[in-house]
KOLDRENDREN-326056 format. One line per 10 residues: for each residue x, y, z of N, C-alpha, C. Coordinates in pm, whole numbers, plus 50000, padded with zeros to 5 digits. Layout:
<nodes>
X Y Z X Y Z X Y Z  ...
</nodes>
This chain:
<nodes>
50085 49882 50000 50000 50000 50000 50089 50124 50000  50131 50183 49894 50192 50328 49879 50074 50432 49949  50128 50527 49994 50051 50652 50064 50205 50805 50039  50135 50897 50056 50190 51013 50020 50212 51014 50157  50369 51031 50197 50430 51104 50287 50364 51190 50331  50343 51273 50505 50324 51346 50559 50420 51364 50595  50372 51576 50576 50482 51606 50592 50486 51752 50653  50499 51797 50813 50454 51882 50887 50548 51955 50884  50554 52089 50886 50690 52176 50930 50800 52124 50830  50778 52071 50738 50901 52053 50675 50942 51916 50723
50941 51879 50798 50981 51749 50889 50908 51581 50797  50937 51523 50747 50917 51401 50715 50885 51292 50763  50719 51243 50857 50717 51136 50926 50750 51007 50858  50832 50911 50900 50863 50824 50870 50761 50734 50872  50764 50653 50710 50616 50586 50647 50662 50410 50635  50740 50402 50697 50765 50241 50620 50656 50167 50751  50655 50029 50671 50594 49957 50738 50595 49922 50903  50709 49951 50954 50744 49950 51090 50676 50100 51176  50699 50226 51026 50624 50331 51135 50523 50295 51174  50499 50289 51046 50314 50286 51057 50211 50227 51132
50305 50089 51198 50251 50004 51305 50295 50041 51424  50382 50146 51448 50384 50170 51602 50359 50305 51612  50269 50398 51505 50166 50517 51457 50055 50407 51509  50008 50353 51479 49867 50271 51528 49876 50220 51631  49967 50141 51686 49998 50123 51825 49984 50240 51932  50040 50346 51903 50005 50470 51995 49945 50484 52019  49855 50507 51875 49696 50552 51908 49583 50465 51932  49638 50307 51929 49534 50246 51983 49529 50257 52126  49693 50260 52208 49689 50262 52379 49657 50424 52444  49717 50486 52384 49757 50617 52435 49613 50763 52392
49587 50799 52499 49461 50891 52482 49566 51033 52369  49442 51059 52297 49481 51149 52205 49583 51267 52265  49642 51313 52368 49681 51396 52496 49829 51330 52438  49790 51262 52462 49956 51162 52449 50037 51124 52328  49926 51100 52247 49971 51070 52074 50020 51187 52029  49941 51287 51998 49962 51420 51987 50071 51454 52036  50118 51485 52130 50249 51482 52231 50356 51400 52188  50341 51316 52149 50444 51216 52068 50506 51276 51969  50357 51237 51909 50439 51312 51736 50494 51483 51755  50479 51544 51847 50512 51707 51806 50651 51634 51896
50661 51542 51976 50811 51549 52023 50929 51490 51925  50830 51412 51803 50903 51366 51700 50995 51496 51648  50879 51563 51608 50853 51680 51515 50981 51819 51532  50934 51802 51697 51105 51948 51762 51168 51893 51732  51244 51716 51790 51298 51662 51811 51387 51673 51664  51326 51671 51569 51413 51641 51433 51392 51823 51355  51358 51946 51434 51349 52016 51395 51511 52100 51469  51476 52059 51568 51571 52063 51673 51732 52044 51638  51711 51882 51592 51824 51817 51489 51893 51881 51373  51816 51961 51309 51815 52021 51179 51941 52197 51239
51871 52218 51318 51932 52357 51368 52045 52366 51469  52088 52203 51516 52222 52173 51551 52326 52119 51479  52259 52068 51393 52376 51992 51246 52369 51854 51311  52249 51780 51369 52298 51651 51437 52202 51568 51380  52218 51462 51323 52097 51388 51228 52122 51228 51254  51968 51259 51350 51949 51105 51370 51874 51017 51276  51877 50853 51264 51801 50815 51212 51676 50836 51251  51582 50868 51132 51476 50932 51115 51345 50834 51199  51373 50675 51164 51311 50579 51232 51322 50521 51379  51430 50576 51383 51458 50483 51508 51463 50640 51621
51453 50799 51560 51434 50894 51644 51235 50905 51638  51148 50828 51564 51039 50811 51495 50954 50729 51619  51059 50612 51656 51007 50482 51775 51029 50562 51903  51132 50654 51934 51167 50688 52025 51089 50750 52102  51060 50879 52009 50954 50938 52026 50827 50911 52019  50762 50825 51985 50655 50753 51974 50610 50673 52084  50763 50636 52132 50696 50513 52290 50792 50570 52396  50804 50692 52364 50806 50750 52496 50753 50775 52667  50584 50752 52592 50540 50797 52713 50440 50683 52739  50473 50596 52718 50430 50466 52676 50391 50394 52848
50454 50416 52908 50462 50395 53059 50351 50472 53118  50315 50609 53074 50172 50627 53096 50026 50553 53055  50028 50499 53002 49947 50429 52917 49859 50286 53007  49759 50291 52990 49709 50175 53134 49746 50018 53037  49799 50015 52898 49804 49868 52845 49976 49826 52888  50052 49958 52922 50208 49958 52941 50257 49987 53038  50157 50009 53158 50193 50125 53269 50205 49991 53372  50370 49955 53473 50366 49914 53527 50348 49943 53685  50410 49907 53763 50441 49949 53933 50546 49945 53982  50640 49862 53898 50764 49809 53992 50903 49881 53948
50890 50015 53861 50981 50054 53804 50941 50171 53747  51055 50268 53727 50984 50432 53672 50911 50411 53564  50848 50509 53516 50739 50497 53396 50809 50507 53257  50982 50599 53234 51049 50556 53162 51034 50462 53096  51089 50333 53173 51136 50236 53123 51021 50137 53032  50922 50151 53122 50795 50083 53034 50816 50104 52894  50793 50196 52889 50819 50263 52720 50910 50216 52675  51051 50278 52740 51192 50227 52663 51203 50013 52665  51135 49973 52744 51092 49839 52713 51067 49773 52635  50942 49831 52599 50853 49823 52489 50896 49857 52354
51000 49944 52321 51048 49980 52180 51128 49890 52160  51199 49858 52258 51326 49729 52245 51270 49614 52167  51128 49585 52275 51094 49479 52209 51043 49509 52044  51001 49597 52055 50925 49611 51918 51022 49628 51780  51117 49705 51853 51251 49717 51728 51332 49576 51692  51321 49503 51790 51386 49388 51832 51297 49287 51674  51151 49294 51721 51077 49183 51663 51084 49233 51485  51102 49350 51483 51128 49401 51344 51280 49435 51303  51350 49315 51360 51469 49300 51299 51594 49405 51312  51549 49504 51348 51641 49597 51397 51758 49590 51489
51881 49619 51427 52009 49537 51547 51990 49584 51682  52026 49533 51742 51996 49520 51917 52133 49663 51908  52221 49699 51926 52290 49825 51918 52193 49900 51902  52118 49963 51798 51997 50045 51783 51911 50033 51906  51838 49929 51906 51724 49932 51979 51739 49952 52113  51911 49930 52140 51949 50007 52309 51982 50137 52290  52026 50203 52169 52037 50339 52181 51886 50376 52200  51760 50321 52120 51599 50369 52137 51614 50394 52308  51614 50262 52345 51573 50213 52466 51646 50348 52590  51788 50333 52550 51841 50477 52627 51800 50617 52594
51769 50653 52499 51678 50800 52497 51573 50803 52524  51476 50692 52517 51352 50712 52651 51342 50700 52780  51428 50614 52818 51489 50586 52973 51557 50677 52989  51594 50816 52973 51655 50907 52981 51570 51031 52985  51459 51022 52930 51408 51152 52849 51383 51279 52917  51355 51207 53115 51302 51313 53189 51469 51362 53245  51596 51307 53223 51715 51349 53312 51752 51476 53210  51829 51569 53347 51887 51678 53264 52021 51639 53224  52060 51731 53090 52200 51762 53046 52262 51612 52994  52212 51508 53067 52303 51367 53041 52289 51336 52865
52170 51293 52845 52160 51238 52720 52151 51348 52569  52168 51481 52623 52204 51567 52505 52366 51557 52456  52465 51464 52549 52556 51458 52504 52563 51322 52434  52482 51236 52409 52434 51150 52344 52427 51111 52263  52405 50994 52182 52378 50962 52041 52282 51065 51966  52263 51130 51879 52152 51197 51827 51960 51172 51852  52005 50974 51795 51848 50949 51868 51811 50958 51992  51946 50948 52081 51903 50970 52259 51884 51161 52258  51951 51231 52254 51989 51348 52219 51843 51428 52174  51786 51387 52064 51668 51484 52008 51526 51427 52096
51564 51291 52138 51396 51310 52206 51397 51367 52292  51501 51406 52390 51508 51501 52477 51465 51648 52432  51512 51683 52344 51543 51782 52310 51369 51847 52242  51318 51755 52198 51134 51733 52160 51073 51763 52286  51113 51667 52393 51062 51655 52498 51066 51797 52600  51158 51872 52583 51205 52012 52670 51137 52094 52582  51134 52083 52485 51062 52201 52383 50885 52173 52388  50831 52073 52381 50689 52084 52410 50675 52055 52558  50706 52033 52645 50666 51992 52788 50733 52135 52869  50867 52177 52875 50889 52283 52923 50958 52400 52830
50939 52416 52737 50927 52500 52666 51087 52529 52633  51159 52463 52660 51328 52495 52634 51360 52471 52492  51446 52597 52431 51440 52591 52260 51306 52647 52220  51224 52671 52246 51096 52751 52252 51163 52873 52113  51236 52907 52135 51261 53030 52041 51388 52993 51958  51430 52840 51967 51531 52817 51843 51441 52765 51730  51333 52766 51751 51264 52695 51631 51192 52814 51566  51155 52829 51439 51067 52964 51391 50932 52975 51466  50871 53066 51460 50736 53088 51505 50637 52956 51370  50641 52988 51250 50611 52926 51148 50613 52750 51178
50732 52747 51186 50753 52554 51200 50651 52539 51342  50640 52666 51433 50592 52572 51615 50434 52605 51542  50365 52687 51455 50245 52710 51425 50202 52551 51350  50299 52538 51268 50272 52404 51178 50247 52283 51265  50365 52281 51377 50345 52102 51442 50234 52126 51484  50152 52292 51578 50056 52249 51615 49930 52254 51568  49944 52299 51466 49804 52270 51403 49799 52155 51324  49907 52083 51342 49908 51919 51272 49874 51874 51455  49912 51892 51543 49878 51795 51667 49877 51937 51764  49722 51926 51788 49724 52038 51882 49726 52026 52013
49714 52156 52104 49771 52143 52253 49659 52176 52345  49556 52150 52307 49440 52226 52412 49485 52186 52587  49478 52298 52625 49491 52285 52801 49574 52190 52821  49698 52157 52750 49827 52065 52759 49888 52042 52883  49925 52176 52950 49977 52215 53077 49884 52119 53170  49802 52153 53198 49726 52097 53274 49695 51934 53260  49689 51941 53143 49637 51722 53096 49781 51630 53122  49893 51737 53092 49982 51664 53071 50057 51624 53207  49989 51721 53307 50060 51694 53445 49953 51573 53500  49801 51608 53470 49707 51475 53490 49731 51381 53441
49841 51369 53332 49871 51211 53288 49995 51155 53353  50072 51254 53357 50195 51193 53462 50127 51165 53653  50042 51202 53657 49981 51181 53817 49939 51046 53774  49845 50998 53717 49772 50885 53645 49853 50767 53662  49957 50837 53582 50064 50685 53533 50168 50647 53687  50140 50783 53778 50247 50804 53865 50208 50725 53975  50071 50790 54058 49994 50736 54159 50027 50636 54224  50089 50524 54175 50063 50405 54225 50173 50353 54212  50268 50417 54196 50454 50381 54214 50520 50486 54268  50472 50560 54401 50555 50685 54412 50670 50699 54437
50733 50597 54512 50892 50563 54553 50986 50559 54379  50890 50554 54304 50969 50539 54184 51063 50690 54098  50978 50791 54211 51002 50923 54162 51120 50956 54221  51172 50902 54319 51291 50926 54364 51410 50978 54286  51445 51075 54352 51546 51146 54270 51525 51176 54127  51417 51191 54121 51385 51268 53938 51283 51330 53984  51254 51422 53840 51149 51558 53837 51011 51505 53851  50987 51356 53834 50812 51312 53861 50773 51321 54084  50898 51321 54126 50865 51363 54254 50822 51511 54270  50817 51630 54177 50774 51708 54189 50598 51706 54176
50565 51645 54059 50471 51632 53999 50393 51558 54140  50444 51436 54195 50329 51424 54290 50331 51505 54393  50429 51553 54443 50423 51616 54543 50319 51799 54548  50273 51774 54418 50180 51880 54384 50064 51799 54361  50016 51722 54394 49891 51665 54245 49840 51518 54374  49961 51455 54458 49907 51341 54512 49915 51382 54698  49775 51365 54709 49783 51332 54869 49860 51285 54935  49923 51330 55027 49938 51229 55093 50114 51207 55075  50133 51235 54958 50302 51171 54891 50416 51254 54957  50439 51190 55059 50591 51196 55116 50678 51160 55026
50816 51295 55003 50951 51281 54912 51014 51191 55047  51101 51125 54939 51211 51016 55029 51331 51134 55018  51430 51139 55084 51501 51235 55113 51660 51192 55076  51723 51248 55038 51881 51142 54991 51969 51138 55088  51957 51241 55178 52082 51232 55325 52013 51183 55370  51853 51185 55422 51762 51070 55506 51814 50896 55472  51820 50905 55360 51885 50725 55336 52039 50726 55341  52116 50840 55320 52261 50787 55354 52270 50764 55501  52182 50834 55576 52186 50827 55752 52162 50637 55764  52082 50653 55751 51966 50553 55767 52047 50398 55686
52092 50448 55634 52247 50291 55513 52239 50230 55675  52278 50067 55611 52343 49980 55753 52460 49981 55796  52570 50106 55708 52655 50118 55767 52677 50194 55885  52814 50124 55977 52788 50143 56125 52896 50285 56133  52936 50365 56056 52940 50507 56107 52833 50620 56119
</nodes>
């Protein structure tokens, strides 16, 4: 089945048979909040790319961004581990079953398991590197003004943002709720500590005290 490329901002979504099934995969698990959010993190992410001179593969920065937030999702969302990894899990496997060398599918796997840390993974492979870089530009607005006014009008009227701010912190509470120890030492302990009852931060000198070592 040939189909005409889409093609937002200039940006080229990747059409082969592998996109296209984990484009439908998204949107079969992930509430429109989230899909949407995907693809515009595709979208900075390789716009982003373009205005540093750093060029990732187009597919495998395509999966990245795509099952990113995949750990939010109630068909992917586990308990026993940050919400990261669900996602970065899940692409492994999926890149894995479509033949893709295992080298790749751990660089996937490390730019989503990464996506919420600062500074680390911009020194990164490109595909670890730009989903971040997607991810800071639609979630906190960083690079906000390296991109034209024109290209940020285009992603969003290809995937729009209604009351984003707000849905997007209700989906990280959602996915969060019920693993809070998992927020430890990353930015989703902020998020509950605004949003969940009740959620005591674990403290990092509180556990070096507290170690079984006897000084």
């Amino acid at each position: 089945m040939g189909s005409m490329s889409e093609i937002i901002a200039g940006v080229t979504i990747p059409d082969s048979p592998m996109a296209r099934e984990a484009t439908e995969l998204v949107r079969d698990v992930a509430p429109p909040l989230v899909f949407h959010h995907s693809r515009r993190v595709y979208l900075f992410g390789a716009l982003r790319g373009e205005a540093l001179g750093a060029s990732a593969d187009p597919e495998l920065l395509y999966i990245g961004a795509m099952f990113h937030d995949l750990g939010l999702t109630e068909t992917y969302r586990r308990t026993d581990q940050r919400f990261e990894i669900d996602g970065a899990d899940e692409a492994r496997r999926f890149l894995l079953r479509h033949g893709i060398p295992a080298a790749d599918a751990q660089t996937v796997w490390n730019g989503i398991a990464l996506h919420t840390t600062s500074e680390i993974p911009l020194h990164m492979e490109p595909e670890v590197a730009l989903v971040t870089r997607g991810v800071e530009l639609d979630v906190l607005g960083l690079g906000y003004e390296a991109i034209t006014d024109e290209q940020r009008a285009a992603v969003v009227e290809a995937h729009p943002r209604p009351d984003f701010k707000t849905q997007i912190l209700t989906a990280f509470t959602e996915g969060l709720k019920d693993r809070p120890e998992t927020t430890f030492g990353n930015v989703k302990a902020d998020v509950l500590a605004h949003f969940l009852p009740g959620f005591e931060r674990e403290d990092f000198v509180e556990v070096i005290r507290r170690s079984p070592w006897p000084e």
